[in-house]
TIRO-2110 file (N, C-alpha, C; in Angstrom, 1 decimal):
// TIRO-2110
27.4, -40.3, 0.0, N, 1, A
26.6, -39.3, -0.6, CA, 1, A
27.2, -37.9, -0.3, C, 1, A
27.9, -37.5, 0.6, N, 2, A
28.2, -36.8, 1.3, CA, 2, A
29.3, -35.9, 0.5, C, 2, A
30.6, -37.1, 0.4, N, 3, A
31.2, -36.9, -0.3, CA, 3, A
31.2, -36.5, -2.1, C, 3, A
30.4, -36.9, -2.8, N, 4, A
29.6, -36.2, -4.0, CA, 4, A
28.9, -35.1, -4.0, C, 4, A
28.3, -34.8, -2.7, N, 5, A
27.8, -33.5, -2.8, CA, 5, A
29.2, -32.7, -3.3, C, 5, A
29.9, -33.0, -2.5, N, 6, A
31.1, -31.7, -2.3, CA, 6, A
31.8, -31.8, -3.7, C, 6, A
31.7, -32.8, -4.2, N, 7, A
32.4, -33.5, -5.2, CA, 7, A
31.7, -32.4, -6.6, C, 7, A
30.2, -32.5, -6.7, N, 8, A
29.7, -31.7, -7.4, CA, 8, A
30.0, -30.5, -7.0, C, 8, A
29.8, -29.7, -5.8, N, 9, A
29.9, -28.2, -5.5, CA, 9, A
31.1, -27.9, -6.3, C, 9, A
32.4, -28.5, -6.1, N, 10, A
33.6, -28.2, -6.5, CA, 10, A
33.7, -28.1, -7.8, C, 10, A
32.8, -29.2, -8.8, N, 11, A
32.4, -29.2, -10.7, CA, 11, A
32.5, -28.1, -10.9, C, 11, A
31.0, -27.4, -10.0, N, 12, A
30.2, -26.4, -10.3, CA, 12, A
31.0, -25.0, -10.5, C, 12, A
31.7, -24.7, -9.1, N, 13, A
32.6, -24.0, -9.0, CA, 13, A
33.7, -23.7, -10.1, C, 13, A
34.2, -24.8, -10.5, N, 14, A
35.3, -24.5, -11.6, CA, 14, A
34.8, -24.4, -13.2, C, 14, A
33.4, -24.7, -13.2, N, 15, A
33.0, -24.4, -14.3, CA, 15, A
32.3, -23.0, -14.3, C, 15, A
32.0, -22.3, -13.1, N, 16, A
31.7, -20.8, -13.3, CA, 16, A
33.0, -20.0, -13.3, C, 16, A
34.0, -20.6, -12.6, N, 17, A
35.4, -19.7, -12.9, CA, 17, A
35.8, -19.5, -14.0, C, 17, A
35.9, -20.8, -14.8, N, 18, A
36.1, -21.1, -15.9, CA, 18, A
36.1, -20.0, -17.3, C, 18, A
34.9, -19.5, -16.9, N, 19, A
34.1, -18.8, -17.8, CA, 19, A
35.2, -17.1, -17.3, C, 19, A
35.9, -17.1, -16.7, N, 20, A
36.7, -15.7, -16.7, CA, 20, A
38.1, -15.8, -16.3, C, 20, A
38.6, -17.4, -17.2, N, 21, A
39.9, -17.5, -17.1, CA, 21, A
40.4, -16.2, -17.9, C, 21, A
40.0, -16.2, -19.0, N, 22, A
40.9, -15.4, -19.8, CA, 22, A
41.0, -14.0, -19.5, C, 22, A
40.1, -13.1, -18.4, N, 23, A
40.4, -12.1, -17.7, CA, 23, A
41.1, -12.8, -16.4, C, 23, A
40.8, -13.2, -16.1, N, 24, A
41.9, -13.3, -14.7, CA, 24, A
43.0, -13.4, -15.5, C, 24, A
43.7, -14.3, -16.6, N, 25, A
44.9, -14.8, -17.0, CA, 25, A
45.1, -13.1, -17.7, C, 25, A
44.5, -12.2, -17.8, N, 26, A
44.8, -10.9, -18.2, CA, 26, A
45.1, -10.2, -17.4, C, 26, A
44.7, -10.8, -16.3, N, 27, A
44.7, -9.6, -15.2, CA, 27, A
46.6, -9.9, -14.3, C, 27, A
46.5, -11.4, -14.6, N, 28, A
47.7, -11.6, -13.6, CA, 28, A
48.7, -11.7, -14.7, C, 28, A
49.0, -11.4, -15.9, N, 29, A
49.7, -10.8, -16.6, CA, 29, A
50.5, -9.5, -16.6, C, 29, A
49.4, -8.6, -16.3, N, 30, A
49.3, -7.1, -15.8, CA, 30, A
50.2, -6.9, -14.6, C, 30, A
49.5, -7.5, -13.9, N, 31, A
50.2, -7.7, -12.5, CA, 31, A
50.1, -9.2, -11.8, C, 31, A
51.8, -9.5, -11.9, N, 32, A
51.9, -10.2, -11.2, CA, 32, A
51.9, -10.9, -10.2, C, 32, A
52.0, -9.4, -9.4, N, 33, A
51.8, -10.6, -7.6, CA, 33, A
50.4, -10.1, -6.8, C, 33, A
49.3, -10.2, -8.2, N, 34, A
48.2, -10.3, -7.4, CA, 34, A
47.7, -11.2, -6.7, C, 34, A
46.6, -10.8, -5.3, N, 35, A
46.7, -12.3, -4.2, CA, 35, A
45.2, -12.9, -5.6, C, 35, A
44.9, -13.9, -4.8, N, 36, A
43.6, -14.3, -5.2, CA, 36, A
42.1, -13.7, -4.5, C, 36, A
43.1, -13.2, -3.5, N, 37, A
41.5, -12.4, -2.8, CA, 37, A
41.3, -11.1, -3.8, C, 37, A
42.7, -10.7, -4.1, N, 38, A
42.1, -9.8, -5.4, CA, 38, A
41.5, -9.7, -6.5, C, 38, A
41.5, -10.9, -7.0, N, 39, A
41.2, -11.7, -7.7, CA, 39, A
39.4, -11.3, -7.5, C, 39, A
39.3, -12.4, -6.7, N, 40, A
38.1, -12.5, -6.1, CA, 40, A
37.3, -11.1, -6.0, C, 40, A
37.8, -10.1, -5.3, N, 41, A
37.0, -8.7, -5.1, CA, 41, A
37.0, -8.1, -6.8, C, 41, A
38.0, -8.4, -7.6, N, 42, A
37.9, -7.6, -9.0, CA, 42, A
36.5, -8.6, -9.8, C, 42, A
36.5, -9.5, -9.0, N, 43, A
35.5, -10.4, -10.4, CA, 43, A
34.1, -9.7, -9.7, C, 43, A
34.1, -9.7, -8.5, N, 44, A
32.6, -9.5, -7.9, CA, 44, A
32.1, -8.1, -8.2, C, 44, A
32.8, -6.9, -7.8, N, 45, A
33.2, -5.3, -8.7, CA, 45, A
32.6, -5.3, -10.0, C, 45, A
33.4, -6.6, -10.8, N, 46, A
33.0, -5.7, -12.3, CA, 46, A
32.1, -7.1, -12.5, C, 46, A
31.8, -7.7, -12.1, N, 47, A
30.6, -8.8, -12.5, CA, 47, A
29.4, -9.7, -11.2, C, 47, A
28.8, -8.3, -11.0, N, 48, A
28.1, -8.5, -10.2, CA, 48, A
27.5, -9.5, -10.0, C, 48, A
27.3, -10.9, -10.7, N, 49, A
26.5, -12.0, -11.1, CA, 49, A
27.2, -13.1, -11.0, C, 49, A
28.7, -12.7, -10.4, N, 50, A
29.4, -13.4, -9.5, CA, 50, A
29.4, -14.2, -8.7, C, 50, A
29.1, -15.2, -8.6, N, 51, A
29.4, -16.0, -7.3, CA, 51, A
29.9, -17.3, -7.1, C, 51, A
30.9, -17.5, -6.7, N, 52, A
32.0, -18.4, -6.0, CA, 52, A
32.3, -17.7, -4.7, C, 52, A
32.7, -18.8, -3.8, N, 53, A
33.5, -18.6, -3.1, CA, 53, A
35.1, -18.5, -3.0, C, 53, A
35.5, -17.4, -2.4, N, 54, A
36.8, -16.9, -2.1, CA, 54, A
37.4, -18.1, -2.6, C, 54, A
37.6, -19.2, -1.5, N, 55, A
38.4, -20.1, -1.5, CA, 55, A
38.2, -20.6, -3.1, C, 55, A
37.7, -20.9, -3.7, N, 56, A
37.7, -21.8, -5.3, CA, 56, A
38.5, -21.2, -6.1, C, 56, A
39.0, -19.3, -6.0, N, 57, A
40.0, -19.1, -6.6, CA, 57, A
41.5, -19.2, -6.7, C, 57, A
END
């Protein structure tokens, strides 16, 4: 059971990212050697309704 929890958290997670591939994939166009914590602080900045965790990016 345990293992499905995590199994879904992880779904969950890539289907909220999902939704701002095409700005991220803008962003790291722009600039290339952005980290993913950048990543991460630019999504939470300009979309406050944000939430994932760090690590899922």
């Amino acid at each position: 059971m345990k293992r499905q929890r995590i199994g879904l958290h992880h779904w969950v997670a890539e289907v909220k990212i999902y939704s701002y591939q095409d700005l991220i994939l803008k962003w790291l166009k722009e600039h290339p050697n952005l980290s993913s914590a950048q990543v991460d602080d630019w999504l939470k900045e300009k979309h406050p309704a944000f939430e994932v965790v760090s690590s899922t990016i």
